[in-house]
C-alpha positions, 0 to 999 in steps of 0.5 A: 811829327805831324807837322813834318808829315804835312810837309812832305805830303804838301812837297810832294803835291807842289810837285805834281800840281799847282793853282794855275789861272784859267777857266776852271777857279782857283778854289776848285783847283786847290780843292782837288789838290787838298782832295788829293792830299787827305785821301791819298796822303795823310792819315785819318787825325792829321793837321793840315797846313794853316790858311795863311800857309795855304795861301802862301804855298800855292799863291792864292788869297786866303779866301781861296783857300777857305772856299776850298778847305770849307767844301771839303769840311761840308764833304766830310773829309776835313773837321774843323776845330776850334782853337786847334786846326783843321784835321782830316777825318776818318773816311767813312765806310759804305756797305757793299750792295752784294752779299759779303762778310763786314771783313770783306766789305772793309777791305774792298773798301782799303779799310783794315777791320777787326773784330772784339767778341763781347760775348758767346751764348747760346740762348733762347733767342727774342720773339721776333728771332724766333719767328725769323727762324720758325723757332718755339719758345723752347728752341736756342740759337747760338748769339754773338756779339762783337764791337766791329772796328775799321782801321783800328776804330770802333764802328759798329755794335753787332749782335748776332743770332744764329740757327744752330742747325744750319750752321754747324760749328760756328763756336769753334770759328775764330769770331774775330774774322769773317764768319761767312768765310770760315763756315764756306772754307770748313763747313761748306755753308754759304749764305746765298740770299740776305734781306736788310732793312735799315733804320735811324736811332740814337746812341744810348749809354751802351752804345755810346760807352762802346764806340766812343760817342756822347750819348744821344749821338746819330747810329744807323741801325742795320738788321740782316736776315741771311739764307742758306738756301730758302732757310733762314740762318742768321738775324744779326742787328749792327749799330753803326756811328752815323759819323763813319758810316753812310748808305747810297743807293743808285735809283732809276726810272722804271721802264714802264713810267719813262718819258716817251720818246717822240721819235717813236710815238704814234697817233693812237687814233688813226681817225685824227689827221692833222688836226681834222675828223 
């Protein structure tokens, strides 16, 4: 079924682009054009055509079509492997910069999210939750733990603490959907504020066993801190596969620290004229 799949997506591509000599390469042509494919057309897991039926299908040389399917192995859109074939692979997921839900920030992404809940307390929360909340020891917290999955795969491990009396109700949400909806939709609570720090670790036997890695494998460690108004309402730490998850963060020149612009630069001593006192 793959293999018929392949060629119905690669027909369609020969339809509608071809390797044509000219000033842009060959390589960087057929690049695209597989870009195209694996984002557009073939699903995450799928083998793409051989080397030499590459070659053949687009009249280019085999070196060619390795140069182009090798900078799309670099990018992360394709997996080599070895004895098998190259597959496309799983897009990754990268956080919106707003405040949202996981279940929103997959789907503006056009991934499909869903939710397994691990397990439901309510518990005395850990030292740095209760400074989080302004909590004593005695004080409880409600805590959620859920396996967040993407197009059907695991992606990260959450666990989530809650202020009880800012978020009332939330054991009796569906916690398999957005939280953040439903506590806006019945409650009329929003999070209007959220600060998250980020951080690198390694999977451990927990971690590994739950989103399918080998132990030891790259996580990126997400801990959020949300509030409603000026108060805090929930401290929730996610572990996600280094793998389907990626973090860009758009950076810019301070104002203060630009380079000048000489068109409006003046002399700062009005005593200096063209080079003489």
């Amino acid at each position: 079924m793959d293999r018929a799949r392949n060629e119905i997506a690669a027909g369609e591509a020969d339809r509608i682009a071809r390797v044509l000599d000219g000033p842009i390469p060959k390589y960087a042509q057929l690049r695209e054009i597989l870009r195209h494919l694996v984002e557009r057309e073939l699903p995450s897991g799928t083998a793409i055509p051989s080397e030499r039926e590459l070659a053949r299908r687009y009249a280019v040389s085999r070196l060619t079509v390795r140069n182009a399917v090798g900078q799309l192995v670099d990018e992360g859109l394709l997996r080599r492997i070895r004895g098998h074939g190259t597959f496309t692979v799983r897009r990754r997921a990268e956080p919106s910069p707003r405040l949202s839900s996981f279940t929103d920030d997959m789907r503006s992404r056009g991934l499909t999210p869903d939710s397994k809940v691990l397990s439901i307390a309510t518990a005395v929360p850990p030292e740095p939750v209760r400074r989080t909340f302004g909590f004593g020891p005695e004080n409880t917290a409600y805590r959620i733990r859920r396996l967040r999955l993407a197009d059907g795969a695991p992606i990260a491990v959450e666990d989530g603490w809650y202020h009880p009396g800012l978020v009332p109700g939330l054991l009796d949400l569906d916690l398999t959907g957005s939280v953040y909806a439903q506590l806006a939709r019945r409650h009329g609570v929003r999070f209007d504020t959220a600060c998250q720090t980020v951080t690198a670790a390694t999977a451990g036997e927990h971690h590994a066993r739950l989103l399918g890695l080998p132990l030891g494998a790259p996580l990126l460690v997400l801990r959020r801190i949300s509030r409603v108004g000026k108060r805090a309402a929930e401290d929730t730490t996610s572990w996600y596969r280094g793998d389907r998850y990626r973090l860009t963060v758009s950076l810019d020149t301070a104002p203060d620290i630009r380079a000048p612009d000489p068109d409006r630069i003046t002399n700062p001593n009005p005593a200096v004229q063209g080079g003489h006192r």
